[in-house]
VEXMARVO-708042 format. One line per field, with one value per residue (C-alpha): residue in one letter; chain; x, y, z; residue number from 1. Coordinates in steps of 0.05 Angstrom, whole numbers, plus 32768, in hexadecimal, padded with zeros to 4 digits. Layout:
BEGIN
r c(a:...)
c c(A:...)
X c(X:...)
Y c(Y:...)
Z c(Z:...)
k c(NUM:...)
REM end
This chain:
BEGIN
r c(x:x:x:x:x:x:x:x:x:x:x:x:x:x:x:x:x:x:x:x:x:x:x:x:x:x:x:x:x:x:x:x:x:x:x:x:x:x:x:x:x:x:x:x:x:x:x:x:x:x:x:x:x:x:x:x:x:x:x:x:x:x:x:x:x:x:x:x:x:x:x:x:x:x:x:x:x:x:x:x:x:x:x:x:x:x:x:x:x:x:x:x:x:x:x:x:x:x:x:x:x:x:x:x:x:x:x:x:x:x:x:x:x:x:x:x:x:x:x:x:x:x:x:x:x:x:x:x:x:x:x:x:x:x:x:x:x:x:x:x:x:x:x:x:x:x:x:x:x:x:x:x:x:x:x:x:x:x:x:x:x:x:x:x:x:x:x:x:x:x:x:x:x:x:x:x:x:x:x:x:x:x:x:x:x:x:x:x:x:x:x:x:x:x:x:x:x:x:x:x:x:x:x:x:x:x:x:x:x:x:x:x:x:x:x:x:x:x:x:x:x:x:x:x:x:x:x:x:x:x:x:x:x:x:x:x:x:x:x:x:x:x:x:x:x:x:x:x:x:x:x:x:x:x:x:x:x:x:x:x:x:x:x:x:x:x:x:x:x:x:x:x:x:x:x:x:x:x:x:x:x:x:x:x:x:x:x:x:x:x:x:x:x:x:x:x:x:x:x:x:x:x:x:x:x:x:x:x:x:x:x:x:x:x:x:x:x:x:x:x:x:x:x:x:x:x:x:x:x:x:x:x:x:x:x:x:x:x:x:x:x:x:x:x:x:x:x:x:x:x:x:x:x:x:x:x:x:x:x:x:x:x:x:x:x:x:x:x:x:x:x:x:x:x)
c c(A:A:A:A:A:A:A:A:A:A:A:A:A:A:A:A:A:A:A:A:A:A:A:A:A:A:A:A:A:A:A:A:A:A:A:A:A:A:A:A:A:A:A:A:A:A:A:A:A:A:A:A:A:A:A:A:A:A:A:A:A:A:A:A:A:A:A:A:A:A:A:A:A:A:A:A:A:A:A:A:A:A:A:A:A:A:A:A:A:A:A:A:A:A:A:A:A:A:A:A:A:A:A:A:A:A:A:A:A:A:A:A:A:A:A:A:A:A:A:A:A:A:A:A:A:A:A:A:A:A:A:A:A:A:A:A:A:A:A:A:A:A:A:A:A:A:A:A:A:A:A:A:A:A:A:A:A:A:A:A:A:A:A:A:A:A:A:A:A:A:A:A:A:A:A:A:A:A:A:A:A:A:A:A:A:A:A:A:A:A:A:A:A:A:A:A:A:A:A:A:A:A:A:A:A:A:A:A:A:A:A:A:A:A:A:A:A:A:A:A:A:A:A:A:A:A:A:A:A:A:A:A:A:A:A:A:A:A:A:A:A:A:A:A:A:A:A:A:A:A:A:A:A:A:A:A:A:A:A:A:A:A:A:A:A:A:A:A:A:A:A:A:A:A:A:A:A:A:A:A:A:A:A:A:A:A:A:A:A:A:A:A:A:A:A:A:A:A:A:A:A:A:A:A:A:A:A:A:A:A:A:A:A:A:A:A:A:A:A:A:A:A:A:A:A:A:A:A:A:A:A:A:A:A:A:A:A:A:A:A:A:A:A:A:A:A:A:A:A:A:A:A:A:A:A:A:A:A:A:A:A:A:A:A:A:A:A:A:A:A:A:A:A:A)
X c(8000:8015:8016:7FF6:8029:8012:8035:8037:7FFB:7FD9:7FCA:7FC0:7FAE:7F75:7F65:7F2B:7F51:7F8F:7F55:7F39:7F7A:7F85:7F4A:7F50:7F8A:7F61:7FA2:7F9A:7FCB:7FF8:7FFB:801C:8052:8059:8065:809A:808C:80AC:8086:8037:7FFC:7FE1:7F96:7FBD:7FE1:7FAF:7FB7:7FF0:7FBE:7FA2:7FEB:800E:8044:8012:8016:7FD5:7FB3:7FB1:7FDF:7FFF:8015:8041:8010:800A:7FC7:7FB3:7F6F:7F54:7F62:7F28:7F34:7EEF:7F07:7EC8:7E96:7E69:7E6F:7E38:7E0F:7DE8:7E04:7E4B:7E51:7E9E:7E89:7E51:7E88:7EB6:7E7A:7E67:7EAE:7EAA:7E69:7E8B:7EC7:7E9E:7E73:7EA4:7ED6:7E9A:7E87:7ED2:7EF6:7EBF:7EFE:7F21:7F3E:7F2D:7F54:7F39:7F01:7F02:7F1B:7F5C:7F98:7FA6:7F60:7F75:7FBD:7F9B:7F6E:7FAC:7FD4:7F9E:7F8A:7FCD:7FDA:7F96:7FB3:7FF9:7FDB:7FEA:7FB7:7F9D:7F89:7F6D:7F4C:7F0C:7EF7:7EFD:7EBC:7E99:7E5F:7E36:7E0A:7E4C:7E50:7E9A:7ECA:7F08:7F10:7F42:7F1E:7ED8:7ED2:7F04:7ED6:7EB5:7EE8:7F20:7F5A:7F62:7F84:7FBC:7F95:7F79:7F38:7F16:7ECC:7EA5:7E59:7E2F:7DF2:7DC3:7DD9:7E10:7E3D:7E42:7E88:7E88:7E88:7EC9:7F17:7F31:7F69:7F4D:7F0E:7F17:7F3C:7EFC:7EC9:7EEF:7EF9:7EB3:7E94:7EB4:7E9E:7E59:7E69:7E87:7E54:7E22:7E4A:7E57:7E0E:7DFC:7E2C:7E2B:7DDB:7DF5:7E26:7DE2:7DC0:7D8D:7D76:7DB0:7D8B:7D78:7D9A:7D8F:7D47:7D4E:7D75:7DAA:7DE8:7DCF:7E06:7E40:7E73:7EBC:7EED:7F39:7F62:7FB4:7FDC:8017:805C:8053:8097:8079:8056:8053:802E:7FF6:7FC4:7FAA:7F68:7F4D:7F31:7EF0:7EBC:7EA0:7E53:7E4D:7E28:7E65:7EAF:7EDA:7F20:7F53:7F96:7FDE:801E:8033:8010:7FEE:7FA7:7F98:7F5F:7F4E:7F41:7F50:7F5C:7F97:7FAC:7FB8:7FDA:7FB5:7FEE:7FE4:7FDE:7FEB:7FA8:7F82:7F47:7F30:7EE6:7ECC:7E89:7E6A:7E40:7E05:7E0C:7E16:7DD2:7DA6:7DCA:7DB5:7E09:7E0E:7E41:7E7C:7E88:7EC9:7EF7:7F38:7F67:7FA1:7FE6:8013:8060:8095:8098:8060:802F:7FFD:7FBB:7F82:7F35:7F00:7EC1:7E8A:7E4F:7E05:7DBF:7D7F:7D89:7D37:7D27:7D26:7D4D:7D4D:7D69:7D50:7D18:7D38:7D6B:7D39:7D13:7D05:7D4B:7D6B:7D38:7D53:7D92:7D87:7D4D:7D30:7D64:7D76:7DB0:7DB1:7D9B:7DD5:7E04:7DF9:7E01:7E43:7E5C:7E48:7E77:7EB5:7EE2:7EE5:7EF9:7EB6:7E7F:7E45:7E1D:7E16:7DEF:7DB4:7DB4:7D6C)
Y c(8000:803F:8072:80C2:80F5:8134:8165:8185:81AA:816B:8195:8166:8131:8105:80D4:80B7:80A9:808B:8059:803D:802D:800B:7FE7:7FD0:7FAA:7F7A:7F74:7F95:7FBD:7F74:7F82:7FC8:7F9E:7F74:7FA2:7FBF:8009:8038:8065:8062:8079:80C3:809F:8076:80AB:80C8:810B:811B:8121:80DB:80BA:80AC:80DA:8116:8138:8150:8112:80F7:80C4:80AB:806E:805D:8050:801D:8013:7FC9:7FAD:7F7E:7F33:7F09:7EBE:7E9C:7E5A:7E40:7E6B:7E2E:7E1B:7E36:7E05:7E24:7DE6:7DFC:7E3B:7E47:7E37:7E65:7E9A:7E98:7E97:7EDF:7EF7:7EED:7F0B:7F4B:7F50:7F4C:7F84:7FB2:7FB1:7FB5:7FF5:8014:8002:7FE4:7FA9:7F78:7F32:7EE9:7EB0:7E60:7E74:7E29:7E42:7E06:7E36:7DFD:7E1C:7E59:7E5B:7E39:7E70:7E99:7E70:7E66:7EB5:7EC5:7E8C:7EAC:7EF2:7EDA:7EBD:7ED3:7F0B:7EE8:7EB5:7EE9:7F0E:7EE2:7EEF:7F39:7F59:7F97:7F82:7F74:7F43:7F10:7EE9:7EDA:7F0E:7F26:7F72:7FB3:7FE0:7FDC:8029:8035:8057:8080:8092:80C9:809F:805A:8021:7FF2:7FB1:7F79:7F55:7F15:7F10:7EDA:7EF0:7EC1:7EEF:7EC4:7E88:7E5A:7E4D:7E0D:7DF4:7E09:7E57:7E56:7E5A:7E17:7E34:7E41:7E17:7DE8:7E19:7E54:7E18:7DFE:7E4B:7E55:7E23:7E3A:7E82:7E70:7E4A:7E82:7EB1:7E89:7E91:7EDA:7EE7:7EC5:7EEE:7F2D:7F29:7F19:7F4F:7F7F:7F68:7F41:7EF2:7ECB:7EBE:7F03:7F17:7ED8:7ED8:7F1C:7F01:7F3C:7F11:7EE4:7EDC:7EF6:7F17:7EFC:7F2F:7F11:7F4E:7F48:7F7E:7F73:7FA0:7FE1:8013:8047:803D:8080:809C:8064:8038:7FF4:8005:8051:8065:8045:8020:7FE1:7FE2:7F9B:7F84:7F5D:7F5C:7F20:7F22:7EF9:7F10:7EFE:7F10:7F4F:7F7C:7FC2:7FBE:7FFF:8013:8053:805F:809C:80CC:80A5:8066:802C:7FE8:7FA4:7F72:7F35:7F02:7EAD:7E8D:7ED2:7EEE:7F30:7F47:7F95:7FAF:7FC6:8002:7FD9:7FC7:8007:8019:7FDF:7FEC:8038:804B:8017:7FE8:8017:800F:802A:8046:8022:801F:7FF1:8008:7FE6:7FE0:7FD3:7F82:7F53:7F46:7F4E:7F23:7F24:7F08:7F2E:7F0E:7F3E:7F2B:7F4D:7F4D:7F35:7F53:7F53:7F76:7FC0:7FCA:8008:8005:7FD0:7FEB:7FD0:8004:803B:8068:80AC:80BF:809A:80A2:8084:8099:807A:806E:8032:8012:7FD2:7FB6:7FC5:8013:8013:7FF5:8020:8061:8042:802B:8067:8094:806B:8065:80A6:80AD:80C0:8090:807B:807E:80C0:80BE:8097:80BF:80DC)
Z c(8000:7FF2:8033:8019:802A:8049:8070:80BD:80B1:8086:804F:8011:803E:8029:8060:8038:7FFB:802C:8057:801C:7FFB:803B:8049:7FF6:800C:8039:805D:809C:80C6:80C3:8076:808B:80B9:8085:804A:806C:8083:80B5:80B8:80CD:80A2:80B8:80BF:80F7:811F:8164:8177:81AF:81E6:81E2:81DD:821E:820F:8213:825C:8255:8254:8297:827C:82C2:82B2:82EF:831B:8357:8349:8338:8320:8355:834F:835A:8369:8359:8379:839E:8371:836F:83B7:83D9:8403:8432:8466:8459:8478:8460:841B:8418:8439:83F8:83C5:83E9:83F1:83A1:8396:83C0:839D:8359:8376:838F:8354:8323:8346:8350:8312:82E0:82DB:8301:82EE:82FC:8314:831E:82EB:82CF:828C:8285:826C:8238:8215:821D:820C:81C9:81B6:81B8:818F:815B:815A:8149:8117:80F3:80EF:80D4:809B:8058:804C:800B:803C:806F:8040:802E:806C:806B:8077:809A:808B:80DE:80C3:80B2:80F7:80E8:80C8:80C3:80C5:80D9:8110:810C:810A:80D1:80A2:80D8:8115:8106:8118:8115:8145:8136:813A:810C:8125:811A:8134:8142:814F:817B:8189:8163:8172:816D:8129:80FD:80F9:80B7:80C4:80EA:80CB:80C8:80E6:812E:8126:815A:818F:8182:8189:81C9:81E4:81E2:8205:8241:822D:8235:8276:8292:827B:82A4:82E2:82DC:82D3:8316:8336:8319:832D:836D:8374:8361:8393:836B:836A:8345:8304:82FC:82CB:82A9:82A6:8285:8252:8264:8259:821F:81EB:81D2:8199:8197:8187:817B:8174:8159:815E:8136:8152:813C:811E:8143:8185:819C:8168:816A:819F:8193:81B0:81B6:8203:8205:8227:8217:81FC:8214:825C:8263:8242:8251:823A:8226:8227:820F:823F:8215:8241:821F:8245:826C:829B:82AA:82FB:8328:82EC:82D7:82AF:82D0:82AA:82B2:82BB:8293:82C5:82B5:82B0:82C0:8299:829C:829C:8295:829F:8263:8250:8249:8294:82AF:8293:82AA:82EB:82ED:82FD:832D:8309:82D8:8296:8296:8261:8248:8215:81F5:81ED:81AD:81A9:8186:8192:818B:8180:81B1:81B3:81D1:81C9:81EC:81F5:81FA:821D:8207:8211:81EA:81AC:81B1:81F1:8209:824C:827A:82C3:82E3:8312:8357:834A:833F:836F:8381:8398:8362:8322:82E2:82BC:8281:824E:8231:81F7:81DA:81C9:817F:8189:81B4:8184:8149:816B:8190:8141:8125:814D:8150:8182:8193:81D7:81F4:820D:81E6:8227:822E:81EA:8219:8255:8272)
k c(1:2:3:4:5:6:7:8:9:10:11:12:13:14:15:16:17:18:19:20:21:22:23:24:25:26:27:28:29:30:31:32:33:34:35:36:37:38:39:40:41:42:43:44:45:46:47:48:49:50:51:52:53:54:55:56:57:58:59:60:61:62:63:64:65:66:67:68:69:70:71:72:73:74:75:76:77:78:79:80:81:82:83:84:85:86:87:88:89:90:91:92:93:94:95:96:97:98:99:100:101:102:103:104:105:106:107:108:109:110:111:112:113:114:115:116:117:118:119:120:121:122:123:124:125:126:127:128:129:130:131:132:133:134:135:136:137:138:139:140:141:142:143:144:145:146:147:148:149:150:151:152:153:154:155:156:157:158:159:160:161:162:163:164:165:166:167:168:169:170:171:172:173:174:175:176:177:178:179:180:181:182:183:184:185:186:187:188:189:190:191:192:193:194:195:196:197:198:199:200:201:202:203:204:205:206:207:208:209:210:211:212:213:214:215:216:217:218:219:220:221:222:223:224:225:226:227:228:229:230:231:232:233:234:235:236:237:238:239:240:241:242:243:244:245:246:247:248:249:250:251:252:253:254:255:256:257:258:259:260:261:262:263:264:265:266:267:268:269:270:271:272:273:274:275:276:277:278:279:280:281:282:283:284:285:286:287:288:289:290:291:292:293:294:295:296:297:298:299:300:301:302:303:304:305:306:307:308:309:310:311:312:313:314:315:316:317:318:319:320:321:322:323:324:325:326:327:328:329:330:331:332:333:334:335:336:337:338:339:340:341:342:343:344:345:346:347:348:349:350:351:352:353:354:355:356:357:358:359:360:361:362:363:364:365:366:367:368:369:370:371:372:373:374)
REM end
């Protein structure tokens, strides 16, 4: 591909004309590592004050701060005759609660995902993305209604700046996929991957009703955690770090984000004004609270922003599972979180009204919430 030149000031720049020759080649930010350049695009370089560099972007990056750990050994132990079993099932529940309200994140360890599966989704994630791009590109698509396709940044055509990141989705929201809709490649290992996805889902949804407050199968019975989209992000080592992010500050539009990461490291939460580094831990997953959330649970659970950082070695890879509702229903906060002194922050949505305004802005850098606010 051949990068436009422009100068300081960008006149002569055509970032239409630069995108599309890029997104022609079907090859993804990879196809730029692999062609060979030193220098990145202009439609993939973010304005000083959103890099970590800037000083004026709260960018504290030495902090102390961790996200809590949560060991969920004994989750499922909670006989009412087994009083110390019932204790760790509630300590659980608490430390679900408390980090869901304080940091919208926090990271689980003994959640009966083997590492063997998971190690194998990596492997198989990055095998798809280091294919040759002739190979890669038949299932290149931005098209939402493709349940499985291969794509760079969602938001290309729409945000100002894009990320350094190819993605390969795998869309379960209606259902689960024939054999036959997968890459050979990672067939097996997405299949396998899965199956504990929807366990876990399960689990999270008793105890994240829990940690409301509410009945265990609440949120089950309300269909507000009922399938999922698979994103498996690679981001390949970039020549210019500084200049670039793998993942814009966001939030999630999801109820529910569970993440898979490699050990590379990048993966940034933003808490107390500042950003703070989630250390890739052996056998950990992470989960974040999702926009989605925050407004059935009127602000009591925080979808919080975050953002990937990219370097010079690599790649890093990753496969977040996000986690929505019934793409059928309407939700609003749910009324046990509603009264006189606390009256509802939110109006009535669904899921798909929710996505289209979140797509149609990009990753911007400023929450699609706020779009739904009373």
């Amino acid at each position: 591909m051949e990068v436009v030149g422009f100068d300081k000031e960008g006149a002569g720049y055509d970032r239409a004309k630069e995108v599309k020759e890029f997104e022609d080649t079907k090859a993804g930010v990879k196809g730029l590592v692999d062609f060979g350049i030193l220098k990145l695009p202009r439609f993939l370089i973010h304005p000083p004050e959103s890099l970590p560099s800037s000083p004026t972007s709260s960018n504290n990056t030495t902090s102390t701060l961790q996200v809590p750990v949560i060991d969920f050994t004994g989750y499922d132990d909670d006989d009412d005759d087994d009083d110390e079993s019932c204790c760790r099932r509630l300590k659980i529940v608490r430390e679900i609660r408390e980090a869901s309200e304080k940091w919208g994140f926090f990271q689980m360890v003994n959640h009966g995902v083997p590492v063997s599966v998971m190690d194998e989704m990596l492997r198989v994630i990055r095998e798809f993305h280091e294919q040759s791009k002739e190979v890669k590109k038949e299932w290149y698509s931005r098209d939402p209604k493709v349940r499985v396709r291969y794509f760079c940044n969602g938001d290309l055509l729409v945000a100002k700046v894009a990320n350094w990141r190819d993605t390969i989705m795998f869309h379960f929201q209606e259902g689960p996929l024939g054999p036959e809709a997968y890459p050979l490649v990672c067939r097996e290992a997405v299949i396998q991957y899965m199956e504990h996805m929807f366990k876990l889902r399960e689990i999270l949804s008793q105890l994240l009703s829990e940690a409301l407050g509410l009945k265990r199968d609440y949120l089950k019975n309300r269909e507000c955690m009922k399938g999922e989209t698979v994103v498996c992000h690679y981001y390949p080592p970039c020549p210019e770090p500084d200049l670039t992010l793998g993942a814009t500050k966001h939030s999630d539009p999801s109820c529910l984000t569970i993440l898979l990461q490699d050990t590379m490291g990048g993966l940034q939460v933003f808490h107390e004004n500042q950003w703070v580094h989630i250390k890739p831990m052996p056998g950990a997953l992470v989960a974040n609270i999702g926009d989605f959330m925050q407004l059935i649970s009127n602000d009591k659970l925080k979808s919080v922003e975050h953002r990937v950082l990219v370097g010079r070695v690599g790649p890093r890879v990753s496969a977040a599972c996000h986690v929505y509702p019934n793409t059928s229903y309407k939700y609003g906060p749910i009324e046990e979180f509603i009264s006189n002194e606390n009256p509802p922050k939110y109006r009535e949505t669904n899921i798909g009204e929710y996505l289209a305004h979140y797509r149609s802005k990009g990753l911007d850098g400023s929450k699609a919430l706020h779009y739904f606010r009373l």
